[in-house]
Backbone bond lengths (Angstrom), bond angles and torsions (degrees), N, CA, C in turn:
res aa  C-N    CA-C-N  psi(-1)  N-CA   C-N-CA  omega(-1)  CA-C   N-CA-C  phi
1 X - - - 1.442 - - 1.527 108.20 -
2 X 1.647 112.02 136.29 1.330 106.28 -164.18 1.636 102.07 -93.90
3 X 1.107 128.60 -179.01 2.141 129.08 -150.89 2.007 80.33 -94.28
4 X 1.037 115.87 -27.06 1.876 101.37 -174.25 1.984 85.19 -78.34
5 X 1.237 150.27 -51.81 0.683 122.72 -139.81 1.881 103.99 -98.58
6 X 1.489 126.15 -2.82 0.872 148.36 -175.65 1.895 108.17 -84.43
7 X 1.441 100.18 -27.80 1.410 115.50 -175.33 1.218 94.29 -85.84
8 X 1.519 126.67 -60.12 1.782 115.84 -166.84 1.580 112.22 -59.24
9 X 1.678 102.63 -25.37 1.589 99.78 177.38 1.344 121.82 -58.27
10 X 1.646 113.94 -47.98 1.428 117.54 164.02 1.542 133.91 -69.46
11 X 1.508 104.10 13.56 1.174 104.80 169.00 1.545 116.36 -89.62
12 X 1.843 123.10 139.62 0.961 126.26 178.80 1.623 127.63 -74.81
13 X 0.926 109.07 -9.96 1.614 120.39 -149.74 1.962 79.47 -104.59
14 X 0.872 143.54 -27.10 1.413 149.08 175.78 1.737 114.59 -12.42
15 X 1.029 113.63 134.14 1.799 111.49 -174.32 1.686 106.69 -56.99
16 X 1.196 112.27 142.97 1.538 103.85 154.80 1.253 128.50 -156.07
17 X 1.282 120.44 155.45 1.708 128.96 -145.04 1.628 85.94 -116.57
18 X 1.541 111.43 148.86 1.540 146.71 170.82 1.501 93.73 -77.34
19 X 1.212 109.87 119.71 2.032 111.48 157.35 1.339 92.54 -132.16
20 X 1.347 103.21 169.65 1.580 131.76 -173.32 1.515 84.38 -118.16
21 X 1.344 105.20 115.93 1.694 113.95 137.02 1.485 147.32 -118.65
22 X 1.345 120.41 136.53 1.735 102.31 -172.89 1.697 105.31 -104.12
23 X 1.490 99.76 120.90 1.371 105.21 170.70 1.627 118.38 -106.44
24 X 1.285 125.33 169.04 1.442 104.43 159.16 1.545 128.63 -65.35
25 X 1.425 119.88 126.53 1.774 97.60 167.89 1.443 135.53 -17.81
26 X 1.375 112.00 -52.47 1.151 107.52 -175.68 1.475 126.46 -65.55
27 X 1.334 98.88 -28.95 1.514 110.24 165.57 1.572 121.11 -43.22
28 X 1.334 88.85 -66.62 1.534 118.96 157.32 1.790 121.15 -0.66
29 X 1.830 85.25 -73.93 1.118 115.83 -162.92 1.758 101.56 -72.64
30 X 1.548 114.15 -52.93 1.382 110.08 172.26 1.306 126.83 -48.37
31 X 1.802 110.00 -39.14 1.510 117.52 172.69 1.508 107.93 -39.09
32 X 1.587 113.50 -67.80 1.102 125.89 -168.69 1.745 113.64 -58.62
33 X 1.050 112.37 -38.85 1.537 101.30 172.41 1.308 139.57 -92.71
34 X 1.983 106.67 9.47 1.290 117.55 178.32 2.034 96.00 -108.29
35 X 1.115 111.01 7.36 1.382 110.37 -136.47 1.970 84.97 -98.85
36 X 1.270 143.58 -26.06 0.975 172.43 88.93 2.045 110.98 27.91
37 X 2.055 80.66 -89.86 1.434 89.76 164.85 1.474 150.02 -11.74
38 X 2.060 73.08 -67.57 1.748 101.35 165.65 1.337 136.86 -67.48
39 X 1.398 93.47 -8.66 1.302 100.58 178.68 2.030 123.68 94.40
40 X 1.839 86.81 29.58 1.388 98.65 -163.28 1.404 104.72 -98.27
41 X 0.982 124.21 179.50 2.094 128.85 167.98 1.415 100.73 -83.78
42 X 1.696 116.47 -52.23 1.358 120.36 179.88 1.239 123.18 -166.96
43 X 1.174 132.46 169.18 1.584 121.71 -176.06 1.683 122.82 -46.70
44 X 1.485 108.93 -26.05 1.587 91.03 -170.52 1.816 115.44 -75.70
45 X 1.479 100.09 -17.27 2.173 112.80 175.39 1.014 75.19 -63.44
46 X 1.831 137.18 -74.98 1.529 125.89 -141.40 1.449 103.03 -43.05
47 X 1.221 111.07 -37.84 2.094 114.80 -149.64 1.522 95.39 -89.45
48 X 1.723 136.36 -44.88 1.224 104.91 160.76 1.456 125.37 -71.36
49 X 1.189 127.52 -20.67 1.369 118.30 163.07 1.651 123.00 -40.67
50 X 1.068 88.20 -64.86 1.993 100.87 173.14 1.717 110.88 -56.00
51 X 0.950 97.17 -45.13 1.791 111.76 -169.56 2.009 91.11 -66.72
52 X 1.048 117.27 -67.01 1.683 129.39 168.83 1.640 108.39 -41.21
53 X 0.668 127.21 -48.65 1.640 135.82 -178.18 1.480 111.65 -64.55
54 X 1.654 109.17 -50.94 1.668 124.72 155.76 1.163 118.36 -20.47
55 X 1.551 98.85 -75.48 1.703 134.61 -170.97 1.639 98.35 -64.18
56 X 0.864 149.32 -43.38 1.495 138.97 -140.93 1.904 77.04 -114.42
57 X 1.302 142.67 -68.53 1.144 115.11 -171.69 1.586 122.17 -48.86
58 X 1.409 114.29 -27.21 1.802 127.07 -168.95 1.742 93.93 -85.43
59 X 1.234 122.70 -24.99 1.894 121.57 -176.58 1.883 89.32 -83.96
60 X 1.448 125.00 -39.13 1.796 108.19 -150.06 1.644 65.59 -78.37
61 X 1.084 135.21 -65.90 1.708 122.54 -148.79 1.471 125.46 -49.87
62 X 1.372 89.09 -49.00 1.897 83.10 162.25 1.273 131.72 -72.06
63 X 1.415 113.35 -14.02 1.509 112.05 171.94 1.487 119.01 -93.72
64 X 1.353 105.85 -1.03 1.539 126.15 151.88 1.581 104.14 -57.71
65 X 1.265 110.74 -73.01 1.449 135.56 -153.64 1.566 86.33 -49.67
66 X 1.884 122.98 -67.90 1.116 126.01 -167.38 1.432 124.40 -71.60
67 X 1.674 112.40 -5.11 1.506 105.41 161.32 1.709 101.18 -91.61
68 X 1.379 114.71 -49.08 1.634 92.88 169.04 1.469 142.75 -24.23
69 X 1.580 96.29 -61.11 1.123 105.56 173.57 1.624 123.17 -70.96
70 X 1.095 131.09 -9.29 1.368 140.58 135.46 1.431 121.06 -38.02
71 X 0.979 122.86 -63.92 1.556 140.95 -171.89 1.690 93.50 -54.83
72 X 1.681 118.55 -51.39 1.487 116.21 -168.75 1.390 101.44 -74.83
73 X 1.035 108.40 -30.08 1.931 109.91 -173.52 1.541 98.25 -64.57
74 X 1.169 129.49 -30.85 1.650 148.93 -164.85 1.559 103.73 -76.28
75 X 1.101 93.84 -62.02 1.838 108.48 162.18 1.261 128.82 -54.17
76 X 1.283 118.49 -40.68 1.461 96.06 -171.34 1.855 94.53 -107.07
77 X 1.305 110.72 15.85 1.565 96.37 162.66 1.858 105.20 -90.77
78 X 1.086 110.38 -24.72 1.775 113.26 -168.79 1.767 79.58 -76.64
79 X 1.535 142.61 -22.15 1.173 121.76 -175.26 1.295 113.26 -99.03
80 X 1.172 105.14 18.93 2.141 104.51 171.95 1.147 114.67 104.84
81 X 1.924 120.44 -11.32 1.568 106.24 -170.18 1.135 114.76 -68.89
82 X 1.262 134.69 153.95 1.003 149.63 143.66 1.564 121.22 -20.89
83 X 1.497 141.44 117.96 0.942 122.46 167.75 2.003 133.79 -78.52
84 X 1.225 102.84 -9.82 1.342 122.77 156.86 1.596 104.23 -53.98
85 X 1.612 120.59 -72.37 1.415 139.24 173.43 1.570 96.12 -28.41
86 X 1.213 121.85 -72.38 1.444 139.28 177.20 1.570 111.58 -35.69
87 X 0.932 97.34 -45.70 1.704 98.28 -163.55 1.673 115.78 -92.65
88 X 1.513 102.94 -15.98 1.240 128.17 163.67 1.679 113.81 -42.73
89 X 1.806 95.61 -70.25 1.144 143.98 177.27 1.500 110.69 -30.52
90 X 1.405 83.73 -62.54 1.929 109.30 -179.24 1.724 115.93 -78.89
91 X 0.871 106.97 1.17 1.874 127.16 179.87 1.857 93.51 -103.29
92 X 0.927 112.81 -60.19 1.815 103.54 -171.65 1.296 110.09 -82.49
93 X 1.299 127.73 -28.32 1.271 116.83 138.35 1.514 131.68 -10.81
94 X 1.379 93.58 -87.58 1.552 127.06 173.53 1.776 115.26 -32.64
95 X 1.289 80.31 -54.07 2.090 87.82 176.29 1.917 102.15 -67.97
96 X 1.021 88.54 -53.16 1.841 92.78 173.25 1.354 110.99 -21.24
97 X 1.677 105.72 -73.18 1.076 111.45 -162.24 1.115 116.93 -74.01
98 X 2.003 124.03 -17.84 1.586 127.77 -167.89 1.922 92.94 -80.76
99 X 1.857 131.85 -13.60 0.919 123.13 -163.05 2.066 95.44 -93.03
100 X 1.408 102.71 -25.47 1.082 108.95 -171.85 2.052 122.21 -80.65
101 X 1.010 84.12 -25.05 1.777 107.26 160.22 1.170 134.42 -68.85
102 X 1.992 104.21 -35.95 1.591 101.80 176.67 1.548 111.23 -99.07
103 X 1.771 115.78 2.69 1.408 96.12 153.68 1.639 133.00 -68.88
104 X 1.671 95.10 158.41 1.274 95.06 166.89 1.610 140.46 -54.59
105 X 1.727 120.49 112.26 1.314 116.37 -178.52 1.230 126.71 -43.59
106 X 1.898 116.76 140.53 0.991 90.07 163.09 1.417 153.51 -65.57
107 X 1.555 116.46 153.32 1.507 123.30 -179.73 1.736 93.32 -63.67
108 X 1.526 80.27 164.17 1.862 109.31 -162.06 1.266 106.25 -126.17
């Protein structure tokens, strides 16, 4: 994440949209009584907090993944492959991963 887009995140004044979510009660109920603890106003900061914390570890990892995988694409052209070979490569990949996305997440 680049420092302009790290700055608008910490900005308070930021737009925000109404969703409906269904959790279990009990969830609920823990939100609300750790939510305090933590040093929150009320459960819904706790839930984007947690929900934000999610998101920002699952965004640095893939942009791990996609400068990595850069670096190997980098490599095996300085080693002679073919970029056809390459792009092949990077196509079955690709389906891989679009088959691996529309399963069901794991249960919690």
């Amino acid at each position: 994440m680049n420092i302009n887009d790290l700055k608008n995140r910490l900005r308070r004044d930021r737009p925000m949209k109404t969703i409906t979510v269904r959790i279990p009660e009990d969830v609920l109920e823990d939100l609300k009584r750790m939510a305090p603890r933590l040093g929150f106003s009320g459960y819904q900061p706790l839930m984007r907090a947690y929900i934000g914390q999610g998101l920002r570890a699952d965004l640095a990892r893939f942009e791990e993944d996609a400068s990595e995988m850069s670096r190997v694409l980098d490599g095996l052209r300085r080693h002679g492959v073919d970029d056809e070979v390459i792009a092949s490569v990077v196509a079955e990949a690709k389906d891989a991963t679009r088959y691996v996305a529309t399963a069901a997440p794991p249960s919690a």
